[in-house]
Biopython code that builds the backbone (N, CA, C, O; Angstrom):
import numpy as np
from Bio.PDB.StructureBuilder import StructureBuilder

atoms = [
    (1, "UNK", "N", (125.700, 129.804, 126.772)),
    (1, "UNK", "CA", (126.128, 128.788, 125.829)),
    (1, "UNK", "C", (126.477, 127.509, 126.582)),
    (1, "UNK", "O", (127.165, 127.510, 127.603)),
    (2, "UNK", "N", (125.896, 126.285, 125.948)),
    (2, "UNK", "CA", (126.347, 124.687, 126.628)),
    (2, "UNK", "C", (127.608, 124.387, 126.266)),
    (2, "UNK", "O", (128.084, 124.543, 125.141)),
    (3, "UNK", "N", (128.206, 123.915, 127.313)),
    (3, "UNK", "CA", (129.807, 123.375, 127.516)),
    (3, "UNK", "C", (129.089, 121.914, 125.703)),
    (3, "UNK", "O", (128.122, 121.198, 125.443)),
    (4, "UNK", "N", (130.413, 122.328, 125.071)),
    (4, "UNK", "CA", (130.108, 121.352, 123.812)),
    (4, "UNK", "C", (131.301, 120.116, 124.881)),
    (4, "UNK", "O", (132.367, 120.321, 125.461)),
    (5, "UNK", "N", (130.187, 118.516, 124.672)),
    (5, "UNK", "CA", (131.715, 117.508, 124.992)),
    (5, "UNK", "C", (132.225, 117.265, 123.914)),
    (5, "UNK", "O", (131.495, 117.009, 122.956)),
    (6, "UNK", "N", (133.341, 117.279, 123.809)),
    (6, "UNK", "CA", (134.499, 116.543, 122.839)),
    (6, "UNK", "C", (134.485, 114.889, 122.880)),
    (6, "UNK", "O", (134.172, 114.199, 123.850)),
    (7, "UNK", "N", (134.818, 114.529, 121.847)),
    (7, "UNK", "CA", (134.884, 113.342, 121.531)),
    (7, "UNK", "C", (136.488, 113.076, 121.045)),
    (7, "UNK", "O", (137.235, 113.690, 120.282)),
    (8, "UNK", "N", (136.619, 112.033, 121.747)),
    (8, "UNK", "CA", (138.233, 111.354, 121.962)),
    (8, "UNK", "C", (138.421, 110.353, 121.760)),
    (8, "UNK", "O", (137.588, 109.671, 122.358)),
    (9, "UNK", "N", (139.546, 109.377, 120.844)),
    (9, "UNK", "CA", (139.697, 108.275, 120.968)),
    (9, "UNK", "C", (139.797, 107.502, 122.102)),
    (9, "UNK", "O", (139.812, 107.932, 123.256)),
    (10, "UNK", "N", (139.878, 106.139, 121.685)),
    (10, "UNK", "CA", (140.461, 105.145, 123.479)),
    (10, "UNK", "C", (141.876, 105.698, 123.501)),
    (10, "UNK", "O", (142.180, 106.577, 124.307)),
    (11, "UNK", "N", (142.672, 105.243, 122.704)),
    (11, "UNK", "CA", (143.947, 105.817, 122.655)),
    (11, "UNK", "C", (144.491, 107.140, 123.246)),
    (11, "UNK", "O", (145.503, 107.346, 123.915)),
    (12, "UNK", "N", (143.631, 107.885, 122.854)),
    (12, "UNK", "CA", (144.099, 109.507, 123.353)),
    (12, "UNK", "C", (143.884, 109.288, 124.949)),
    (12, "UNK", "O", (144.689, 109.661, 125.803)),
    (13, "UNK", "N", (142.923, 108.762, 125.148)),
    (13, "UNK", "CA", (142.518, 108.952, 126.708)),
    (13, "UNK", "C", (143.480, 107.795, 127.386)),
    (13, "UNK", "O", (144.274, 108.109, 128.273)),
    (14, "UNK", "N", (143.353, 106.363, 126.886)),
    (14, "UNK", "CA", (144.483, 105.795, 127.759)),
    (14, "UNK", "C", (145.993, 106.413, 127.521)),
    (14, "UNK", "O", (146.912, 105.990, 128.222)),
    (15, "UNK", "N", (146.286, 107.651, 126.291)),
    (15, "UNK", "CA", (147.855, 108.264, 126.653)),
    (15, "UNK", "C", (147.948, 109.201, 127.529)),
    (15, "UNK", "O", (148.963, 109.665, 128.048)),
    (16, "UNK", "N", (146.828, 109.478, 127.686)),
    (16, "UNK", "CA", (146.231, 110.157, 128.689)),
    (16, "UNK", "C", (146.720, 109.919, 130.205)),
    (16, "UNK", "O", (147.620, 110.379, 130.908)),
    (17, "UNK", "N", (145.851, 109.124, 130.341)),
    (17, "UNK", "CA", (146.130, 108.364, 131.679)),
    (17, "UNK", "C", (146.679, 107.147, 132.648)),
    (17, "UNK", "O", (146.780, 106.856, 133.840)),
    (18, "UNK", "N", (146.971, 106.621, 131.296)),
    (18, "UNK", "CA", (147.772, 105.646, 131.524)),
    (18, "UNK", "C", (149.112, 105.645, 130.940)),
    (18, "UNK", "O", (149.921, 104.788, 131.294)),
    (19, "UNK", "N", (149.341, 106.325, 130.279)),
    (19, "UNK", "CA", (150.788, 106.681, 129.847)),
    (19, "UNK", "C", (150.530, 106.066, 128.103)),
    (19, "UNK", "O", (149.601, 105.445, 127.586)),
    (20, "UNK", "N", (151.700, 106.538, 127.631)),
    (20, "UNK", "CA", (151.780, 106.636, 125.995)),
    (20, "UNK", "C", (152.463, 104.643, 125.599)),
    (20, "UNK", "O", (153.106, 103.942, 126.380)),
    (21, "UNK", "N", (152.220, 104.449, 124.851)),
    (21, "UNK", "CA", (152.481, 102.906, 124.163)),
    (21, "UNK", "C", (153.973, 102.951, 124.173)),
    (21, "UNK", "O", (154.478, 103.934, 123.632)),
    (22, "UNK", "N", (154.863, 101.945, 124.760)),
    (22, "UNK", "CA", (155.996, 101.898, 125.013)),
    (22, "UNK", "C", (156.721, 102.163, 126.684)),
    (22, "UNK", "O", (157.710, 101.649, 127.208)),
    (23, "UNK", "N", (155.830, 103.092, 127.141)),
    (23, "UNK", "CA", (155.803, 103.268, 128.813)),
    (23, "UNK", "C", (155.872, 101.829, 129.378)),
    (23, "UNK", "O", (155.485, 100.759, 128.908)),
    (24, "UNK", "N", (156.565, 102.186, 130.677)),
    (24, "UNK", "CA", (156.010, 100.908, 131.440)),
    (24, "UNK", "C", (154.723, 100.656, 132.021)),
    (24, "UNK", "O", (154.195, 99.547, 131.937)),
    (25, "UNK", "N", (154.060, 101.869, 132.750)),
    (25, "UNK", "CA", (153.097, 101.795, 132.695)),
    (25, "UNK", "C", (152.265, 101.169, 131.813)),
    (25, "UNK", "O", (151.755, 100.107, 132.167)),
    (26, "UNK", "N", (151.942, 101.780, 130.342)),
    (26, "UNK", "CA", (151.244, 101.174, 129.383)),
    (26, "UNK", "C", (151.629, 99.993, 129.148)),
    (26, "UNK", "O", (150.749, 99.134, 129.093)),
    (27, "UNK", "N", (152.654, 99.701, 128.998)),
    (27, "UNK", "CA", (152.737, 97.596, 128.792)),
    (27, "UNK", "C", (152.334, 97.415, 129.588)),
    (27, "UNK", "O", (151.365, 96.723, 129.279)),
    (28, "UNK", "N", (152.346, 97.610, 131.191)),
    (28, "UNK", "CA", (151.635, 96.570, 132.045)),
    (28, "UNK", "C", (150.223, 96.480, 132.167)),
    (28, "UNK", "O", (149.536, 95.530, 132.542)),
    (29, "UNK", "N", (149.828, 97.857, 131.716)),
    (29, "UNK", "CA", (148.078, 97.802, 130.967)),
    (29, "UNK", "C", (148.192, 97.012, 130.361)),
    (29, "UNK", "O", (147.913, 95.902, 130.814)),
    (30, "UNK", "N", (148.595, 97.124, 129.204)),
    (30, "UNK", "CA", (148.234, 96.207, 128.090)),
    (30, "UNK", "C", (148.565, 95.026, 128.368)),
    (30, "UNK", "O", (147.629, 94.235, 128.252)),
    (31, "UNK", "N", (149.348, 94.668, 128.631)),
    (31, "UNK", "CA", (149.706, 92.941, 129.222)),
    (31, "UNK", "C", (148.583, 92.527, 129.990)),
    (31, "UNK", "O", (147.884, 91.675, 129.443)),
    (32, "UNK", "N", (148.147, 93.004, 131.392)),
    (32, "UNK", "CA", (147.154, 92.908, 132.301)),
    (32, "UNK", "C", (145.962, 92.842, 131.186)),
    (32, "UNK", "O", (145.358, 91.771, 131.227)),
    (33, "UNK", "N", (145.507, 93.744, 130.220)),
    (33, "UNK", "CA", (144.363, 93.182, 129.741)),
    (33, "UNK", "C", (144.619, 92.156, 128.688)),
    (33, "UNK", "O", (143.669, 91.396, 128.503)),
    (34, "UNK", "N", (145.646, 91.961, 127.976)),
    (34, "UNK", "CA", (145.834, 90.477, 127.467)),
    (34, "UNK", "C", (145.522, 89.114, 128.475)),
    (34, "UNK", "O", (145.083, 88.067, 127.998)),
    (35, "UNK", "N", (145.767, 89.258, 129.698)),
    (35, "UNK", "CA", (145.758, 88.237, 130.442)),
    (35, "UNK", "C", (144.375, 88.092, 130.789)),
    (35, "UNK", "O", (143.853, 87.017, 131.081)),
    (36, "UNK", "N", (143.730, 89.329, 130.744)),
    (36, "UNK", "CA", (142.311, 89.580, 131.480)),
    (36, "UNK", "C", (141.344, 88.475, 129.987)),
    (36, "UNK", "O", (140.497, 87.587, 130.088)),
    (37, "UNK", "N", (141.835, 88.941, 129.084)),
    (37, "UNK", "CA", (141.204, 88.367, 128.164)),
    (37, "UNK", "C", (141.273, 87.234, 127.886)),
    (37, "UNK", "O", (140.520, 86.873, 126.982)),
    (38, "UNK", "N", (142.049, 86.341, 128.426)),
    (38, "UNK", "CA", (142.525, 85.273, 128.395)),
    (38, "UNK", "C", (141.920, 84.069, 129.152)),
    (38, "UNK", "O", (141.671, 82.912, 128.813)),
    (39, "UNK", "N", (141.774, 84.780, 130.322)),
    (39, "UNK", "CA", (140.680, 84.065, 131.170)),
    (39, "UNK", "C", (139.479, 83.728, 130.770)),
    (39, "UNK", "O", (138.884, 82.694, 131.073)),
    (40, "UNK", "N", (138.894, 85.071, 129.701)),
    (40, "UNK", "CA", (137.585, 85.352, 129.366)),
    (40, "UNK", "C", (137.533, 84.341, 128.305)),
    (40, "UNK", "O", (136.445, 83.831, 128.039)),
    (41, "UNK", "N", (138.634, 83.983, 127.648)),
    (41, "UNK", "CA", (138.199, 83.285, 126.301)),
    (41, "UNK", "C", (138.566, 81.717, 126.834)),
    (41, "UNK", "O", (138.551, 80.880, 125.931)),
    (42, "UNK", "N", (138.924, 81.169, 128.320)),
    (42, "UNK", "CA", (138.685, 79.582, 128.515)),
    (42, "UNK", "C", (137.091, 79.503, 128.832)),
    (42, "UNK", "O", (136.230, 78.653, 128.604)),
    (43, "UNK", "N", (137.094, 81.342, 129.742)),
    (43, "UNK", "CA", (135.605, 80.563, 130.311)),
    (43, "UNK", "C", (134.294, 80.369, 129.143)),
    (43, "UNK", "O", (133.221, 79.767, 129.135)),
    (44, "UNK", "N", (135.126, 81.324, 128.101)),
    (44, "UNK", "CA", (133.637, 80.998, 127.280)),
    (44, "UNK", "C", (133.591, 79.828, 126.629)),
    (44, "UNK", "O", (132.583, 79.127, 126.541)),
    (45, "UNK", "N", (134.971, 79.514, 126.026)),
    (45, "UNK", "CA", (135.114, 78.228, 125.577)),
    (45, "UNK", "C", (134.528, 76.790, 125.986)),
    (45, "UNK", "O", (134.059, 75.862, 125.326)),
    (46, "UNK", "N", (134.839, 77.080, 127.873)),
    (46, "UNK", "CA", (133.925, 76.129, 128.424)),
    (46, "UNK", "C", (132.523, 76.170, 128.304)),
    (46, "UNK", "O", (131.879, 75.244, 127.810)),
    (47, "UNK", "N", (132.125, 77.006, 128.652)),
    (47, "UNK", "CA", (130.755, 77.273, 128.622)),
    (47, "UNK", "C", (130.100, 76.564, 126.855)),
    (47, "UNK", "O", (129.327, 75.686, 126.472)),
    (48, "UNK", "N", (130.833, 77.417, 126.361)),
    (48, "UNK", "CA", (130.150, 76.527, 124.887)),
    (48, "UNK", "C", (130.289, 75.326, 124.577)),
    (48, "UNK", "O", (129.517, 74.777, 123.792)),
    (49, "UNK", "N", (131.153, 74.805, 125.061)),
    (49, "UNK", "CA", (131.227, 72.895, 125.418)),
    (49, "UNK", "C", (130.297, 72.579, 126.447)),
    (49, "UNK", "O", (130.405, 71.354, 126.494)),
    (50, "UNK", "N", (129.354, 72.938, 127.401)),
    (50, "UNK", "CA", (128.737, 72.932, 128.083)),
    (50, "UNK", "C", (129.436, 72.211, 129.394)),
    (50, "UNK", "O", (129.041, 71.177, 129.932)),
    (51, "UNK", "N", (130.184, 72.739, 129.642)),
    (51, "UNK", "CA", (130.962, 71.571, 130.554)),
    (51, "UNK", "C", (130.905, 72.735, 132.045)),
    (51, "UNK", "O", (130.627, 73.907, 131.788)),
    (52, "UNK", "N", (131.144, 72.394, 133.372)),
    (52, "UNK", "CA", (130.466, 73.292, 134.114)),
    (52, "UNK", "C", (132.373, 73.136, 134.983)),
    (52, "UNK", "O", (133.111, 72.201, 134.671)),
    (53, "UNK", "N", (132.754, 74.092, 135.888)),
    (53, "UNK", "CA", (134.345, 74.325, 135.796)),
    (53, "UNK", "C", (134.658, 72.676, 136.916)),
    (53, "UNK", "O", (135.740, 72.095, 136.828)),
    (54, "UNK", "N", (133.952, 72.352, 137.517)),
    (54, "UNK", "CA", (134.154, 70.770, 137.947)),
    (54, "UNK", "C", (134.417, 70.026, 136.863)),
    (54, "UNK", "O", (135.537, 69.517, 136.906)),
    (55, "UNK", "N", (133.838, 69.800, 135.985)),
    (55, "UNK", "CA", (134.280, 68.649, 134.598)),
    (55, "UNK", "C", (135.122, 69.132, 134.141)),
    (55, "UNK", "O", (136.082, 68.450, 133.781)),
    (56, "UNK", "N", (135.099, 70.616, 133.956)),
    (56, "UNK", "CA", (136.564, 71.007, 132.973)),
    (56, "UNK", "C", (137.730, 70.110, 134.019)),
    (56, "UNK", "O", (138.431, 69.166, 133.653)),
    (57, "UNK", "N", (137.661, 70.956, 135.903)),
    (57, "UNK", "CA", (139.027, 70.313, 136.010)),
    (57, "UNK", "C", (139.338, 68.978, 136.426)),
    (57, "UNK", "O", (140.414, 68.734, 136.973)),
    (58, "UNK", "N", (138.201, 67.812, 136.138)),
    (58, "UNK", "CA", (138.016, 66.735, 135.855)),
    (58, "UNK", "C", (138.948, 66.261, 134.934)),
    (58, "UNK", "O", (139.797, 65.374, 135.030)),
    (59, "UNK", "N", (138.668, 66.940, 134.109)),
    (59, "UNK", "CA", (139.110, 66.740, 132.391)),
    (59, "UNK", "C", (141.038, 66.841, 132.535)),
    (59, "UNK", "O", (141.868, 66.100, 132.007)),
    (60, "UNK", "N", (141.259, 68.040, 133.444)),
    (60, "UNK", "CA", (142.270, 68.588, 133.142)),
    (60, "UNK", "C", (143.748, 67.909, 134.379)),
    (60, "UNK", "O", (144.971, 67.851, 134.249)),
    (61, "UNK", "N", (142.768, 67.501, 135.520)),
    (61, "UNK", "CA", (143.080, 67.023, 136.712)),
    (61, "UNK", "C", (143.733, 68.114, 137.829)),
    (61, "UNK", "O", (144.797, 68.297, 138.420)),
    (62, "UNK", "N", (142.194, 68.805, 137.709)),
    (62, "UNK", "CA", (142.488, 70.242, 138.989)),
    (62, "UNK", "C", (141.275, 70.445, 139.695)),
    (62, "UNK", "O", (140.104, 70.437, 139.315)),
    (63, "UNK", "N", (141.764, 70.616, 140.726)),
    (63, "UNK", "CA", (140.626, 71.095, 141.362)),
    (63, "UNK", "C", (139.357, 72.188, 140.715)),
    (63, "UNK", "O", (139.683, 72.998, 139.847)),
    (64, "UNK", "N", (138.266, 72.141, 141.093)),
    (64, "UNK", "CA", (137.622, 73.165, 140.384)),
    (64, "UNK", "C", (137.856, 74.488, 140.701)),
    (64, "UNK", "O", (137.458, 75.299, 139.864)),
    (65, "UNK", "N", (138.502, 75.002, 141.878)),
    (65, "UNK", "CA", (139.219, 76.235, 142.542)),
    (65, "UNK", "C", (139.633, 76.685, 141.549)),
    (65, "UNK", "O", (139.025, 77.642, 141.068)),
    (66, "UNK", "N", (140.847, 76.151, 140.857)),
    (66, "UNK", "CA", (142.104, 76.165, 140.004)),
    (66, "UNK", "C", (141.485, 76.536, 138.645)),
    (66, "UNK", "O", (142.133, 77.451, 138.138)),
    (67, "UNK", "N", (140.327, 76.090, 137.791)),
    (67, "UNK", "CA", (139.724, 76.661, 137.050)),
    (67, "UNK", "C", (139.236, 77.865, 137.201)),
    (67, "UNK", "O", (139.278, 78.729, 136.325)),
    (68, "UNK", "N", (138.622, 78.037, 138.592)),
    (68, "UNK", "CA", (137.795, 79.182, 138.716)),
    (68, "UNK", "C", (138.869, 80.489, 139.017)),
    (68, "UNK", "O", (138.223, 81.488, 139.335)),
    (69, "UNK", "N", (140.084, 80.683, 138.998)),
    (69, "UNK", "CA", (141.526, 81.409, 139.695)),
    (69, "UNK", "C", (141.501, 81.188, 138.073)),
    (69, "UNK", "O", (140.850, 82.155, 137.678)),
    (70, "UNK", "N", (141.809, 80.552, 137.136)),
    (70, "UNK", "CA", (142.333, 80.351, 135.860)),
    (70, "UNK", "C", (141.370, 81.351, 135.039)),
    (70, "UNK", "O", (141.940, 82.280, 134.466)),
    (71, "UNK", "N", (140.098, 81.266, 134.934)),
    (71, "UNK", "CA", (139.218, 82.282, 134.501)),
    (71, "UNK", "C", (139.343, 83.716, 134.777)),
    (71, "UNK", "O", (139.547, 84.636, 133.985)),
    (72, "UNK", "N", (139.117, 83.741, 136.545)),
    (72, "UNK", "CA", (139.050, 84.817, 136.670)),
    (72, "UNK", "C", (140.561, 85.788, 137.034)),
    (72, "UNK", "O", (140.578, 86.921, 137.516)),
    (73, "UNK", "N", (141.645, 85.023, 136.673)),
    (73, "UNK", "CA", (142.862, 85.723, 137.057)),
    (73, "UNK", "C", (144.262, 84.714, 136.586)),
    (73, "UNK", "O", (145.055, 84.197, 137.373)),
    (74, "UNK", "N", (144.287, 84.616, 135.032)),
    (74, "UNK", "CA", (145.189, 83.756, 134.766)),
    (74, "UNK", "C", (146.464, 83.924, 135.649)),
    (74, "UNK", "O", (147.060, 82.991, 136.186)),
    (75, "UNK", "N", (146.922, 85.729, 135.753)),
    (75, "UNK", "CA", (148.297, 85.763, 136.695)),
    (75, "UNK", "C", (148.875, 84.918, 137.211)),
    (75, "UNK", "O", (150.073, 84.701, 137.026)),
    (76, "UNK", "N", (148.079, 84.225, 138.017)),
    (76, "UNK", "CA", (148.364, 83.469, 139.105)),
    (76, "UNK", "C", (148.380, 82.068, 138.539)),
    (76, "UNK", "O", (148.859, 81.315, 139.388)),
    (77, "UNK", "N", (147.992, 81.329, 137.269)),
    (77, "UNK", "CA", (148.284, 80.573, 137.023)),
    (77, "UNK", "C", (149.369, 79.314, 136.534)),
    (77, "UNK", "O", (149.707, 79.307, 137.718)),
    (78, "UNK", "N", (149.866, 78.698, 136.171)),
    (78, "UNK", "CA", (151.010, 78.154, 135.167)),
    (78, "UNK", "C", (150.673, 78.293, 134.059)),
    (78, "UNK", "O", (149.469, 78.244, 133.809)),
    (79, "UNK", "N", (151.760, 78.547, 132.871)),
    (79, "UNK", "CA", (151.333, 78.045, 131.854)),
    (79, "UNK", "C", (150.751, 76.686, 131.169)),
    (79, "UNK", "O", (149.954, 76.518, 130.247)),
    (80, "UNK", "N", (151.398, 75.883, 131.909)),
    (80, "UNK", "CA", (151.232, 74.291, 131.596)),
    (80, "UNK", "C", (149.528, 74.359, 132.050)),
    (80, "UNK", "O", (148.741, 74.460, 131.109)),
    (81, "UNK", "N", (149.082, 74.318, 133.144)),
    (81, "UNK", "CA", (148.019, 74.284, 133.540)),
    (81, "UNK", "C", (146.934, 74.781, 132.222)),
    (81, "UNK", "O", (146.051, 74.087, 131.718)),
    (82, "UNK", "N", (147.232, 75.893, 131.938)),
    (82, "UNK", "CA", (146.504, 76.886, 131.120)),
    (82, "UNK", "C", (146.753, 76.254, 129.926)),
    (82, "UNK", "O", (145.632, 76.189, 129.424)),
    (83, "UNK", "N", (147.727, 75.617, 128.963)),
    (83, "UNK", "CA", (147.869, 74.771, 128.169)),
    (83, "UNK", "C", (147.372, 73.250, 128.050)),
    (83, "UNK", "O", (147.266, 72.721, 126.944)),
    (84, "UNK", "N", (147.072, 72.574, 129.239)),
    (84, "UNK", "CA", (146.372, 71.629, 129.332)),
    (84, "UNK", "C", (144.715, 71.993, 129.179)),
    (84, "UNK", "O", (143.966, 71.238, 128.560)),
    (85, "UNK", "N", (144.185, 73.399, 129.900)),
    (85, "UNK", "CA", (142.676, 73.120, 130.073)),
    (85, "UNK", "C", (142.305, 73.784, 128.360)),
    (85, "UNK", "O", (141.170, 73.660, 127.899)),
    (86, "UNK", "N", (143.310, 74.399, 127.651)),
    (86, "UNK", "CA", (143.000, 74.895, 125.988)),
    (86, "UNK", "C", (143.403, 73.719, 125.518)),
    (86, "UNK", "O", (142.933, 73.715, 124.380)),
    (87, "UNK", "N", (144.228, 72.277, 125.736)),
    (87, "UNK", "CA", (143.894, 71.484, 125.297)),
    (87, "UNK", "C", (142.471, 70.520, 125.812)),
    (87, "UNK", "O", (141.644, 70.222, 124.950)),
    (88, "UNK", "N", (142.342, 70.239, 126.715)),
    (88, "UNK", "CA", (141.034, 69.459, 127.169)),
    (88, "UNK", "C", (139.794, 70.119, 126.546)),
    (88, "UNK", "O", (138.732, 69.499, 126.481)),
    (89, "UNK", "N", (139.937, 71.479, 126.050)),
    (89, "UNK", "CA", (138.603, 72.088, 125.395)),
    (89, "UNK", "C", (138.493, 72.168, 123.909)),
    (89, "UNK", "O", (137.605, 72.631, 123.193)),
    (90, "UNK", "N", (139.684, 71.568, 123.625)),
    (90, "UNK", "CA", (139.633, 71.227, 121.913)),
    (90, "UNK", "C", (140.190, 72.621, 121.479)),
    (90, "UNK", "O", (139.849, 72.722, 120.300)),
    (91, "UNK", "N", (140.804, 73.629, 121.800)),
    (91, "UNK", "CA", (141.319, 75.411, 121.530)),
    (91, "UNK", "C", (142.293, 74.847, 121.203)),
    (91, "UNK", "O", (142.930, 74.020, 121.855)),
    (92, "UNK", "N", (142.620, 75.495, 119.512)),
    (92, "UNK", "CA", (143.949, 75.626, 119.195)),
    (92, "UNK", "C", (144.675, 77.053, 120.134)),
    (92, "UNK", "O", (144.197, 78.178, 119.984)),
    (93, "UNK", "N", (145.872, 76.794, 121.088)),
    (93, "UNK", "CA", (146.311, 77.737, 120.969)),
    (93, "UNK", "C", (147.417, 78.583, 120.073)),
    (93, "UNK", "O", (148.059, 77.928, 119.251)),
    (94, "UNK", "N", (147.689, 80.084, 120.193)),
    (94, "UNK", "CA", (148.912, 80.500, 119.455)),
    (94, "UNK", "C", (149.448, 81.510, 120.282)),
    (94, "UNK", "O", (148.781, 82.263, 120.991)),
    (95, "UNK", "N", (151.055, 81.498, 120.131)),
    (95, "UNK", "CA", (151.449, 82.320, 120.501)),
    (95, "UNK", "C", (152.211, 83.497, 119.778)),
    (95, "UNK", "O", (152.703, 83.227, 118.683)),
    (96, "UNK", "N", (152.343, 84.623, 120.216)),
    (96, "UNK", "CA", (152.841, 85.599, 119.385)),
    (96, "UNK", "C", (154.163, 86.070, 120.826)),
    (96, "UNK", "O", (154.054, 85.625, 121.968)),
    (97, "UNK", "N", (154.947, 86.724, 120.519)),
    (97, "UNK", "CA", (156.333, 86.395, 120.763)),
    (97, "UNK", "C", (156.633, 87.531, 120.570)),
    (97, "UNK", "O", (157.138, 87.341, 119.464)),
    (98, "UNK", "N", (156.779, 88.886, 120.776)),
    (98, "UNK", "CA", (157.209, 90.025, 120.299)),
    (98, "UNK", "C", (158.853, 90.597, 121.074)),
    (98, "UNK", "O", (158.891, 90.337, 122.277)),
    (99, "UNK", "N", (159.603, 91.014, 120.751)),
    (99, "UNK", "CA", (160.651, 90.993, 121.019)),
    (99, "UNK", "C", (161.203, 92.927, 121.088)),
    (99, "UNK", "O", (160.746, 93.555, 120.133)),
    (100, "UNK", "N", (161.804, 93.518, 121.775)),
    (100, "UNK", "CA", (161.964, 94.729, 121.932)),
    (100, "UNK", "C", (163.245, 94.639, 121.204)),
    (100, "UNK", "O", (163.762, 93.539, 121.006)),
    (101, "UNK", "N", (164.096, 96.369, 120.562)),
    (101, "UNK", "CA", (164.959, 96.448, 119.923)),
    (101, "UNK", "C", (166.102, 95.990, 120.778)),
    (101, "UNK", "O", (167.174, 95.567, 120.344)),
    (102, "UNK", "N", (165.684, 96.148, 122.333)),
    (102, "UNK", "CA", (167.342, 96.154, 123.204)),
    (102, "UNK", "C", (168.037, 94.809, 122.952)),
    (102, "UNK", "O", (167.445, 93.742, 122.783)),
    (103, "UNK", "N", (169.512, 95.011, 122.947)),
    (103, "UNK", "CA", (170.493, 93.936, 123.353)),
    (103, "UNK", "C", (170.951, 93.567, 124.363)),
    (103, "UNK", "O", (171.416, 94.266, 125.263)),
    (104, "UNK", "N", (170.827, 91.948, 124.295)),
    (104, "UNK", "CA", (171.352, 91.229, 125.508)),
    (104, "UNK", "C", (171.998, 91.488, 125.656)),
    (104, "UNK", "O", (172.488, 92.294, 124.865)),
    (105, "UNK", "N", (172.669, 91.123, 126.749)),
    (105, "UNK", "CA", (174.414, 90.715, 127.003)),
    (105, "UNK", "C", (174.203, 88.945, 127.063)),
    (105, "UNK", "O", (173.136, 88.351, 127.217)),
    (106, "UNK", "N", (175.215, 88.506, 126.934)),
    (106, "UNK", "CA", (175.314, 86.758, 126.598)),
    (106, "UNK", "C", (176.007, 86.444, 127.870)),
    (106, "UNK", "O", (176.319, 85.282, 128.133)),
]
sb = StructureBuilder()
sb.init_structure("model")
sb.init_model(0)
sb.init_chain("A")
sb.init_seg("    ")
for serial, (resi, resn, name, xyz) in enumerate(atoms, 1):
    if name == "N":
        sb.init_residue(resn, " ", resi, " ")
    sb.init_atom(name, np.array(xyz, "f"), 0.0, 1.0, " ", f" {name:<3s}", serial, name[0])
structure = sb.get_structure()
């Protein structure tokens, strides 16, 4: 008899292996690919303005390095920076703000 494969959600497998939603582990997944995606959506943005990452940081007043680090690894970026080149590309940005149950101390 053939080994049957099972079929699994993404979910099951990243609680799997990356730990369950609320872990630290898992936020820093998930954060890391928010950021990953983030990059992905200036560079396409540029690209569909046809603008090549020299004019973007023309536009923005950065070196073209600084674009190309901004694409491929916002981490390391500023926000301001990253807020100037989604403004120079005409991107509304938004932010979402999520807040955990714990209490400060003041």
């Amino acid at each position: 008899m053939k080994d049957q494969l099972k079929t699994v959600s993404l979910d099951t497998m990243l609680d799997k292996h990356i730990g369950k939603l609320g872990t630290e582990k898992r936020d820093a997944f998930e954060n890391e690919l928010r950021i990953d995606l983030l990059g992905h959506a200036l560079r396409q943005a540029r690209k569909e303005r046809n603008l090549t990452q020299q004019q973007l940081g023309e536009l923005v007043g950065v070196q073209k390095a600084q674009i190309s680090k901004i694409e491929n690894s916002v981490k390391n970026a500023r926000l301001e920076t990253i807020l100037k080149v989604f403004d120079a590309l005409g991107a509304k940005v938004n932010f979402n703000v999520e807040l955990s149950n714990e209490k400060f101390a003041y």
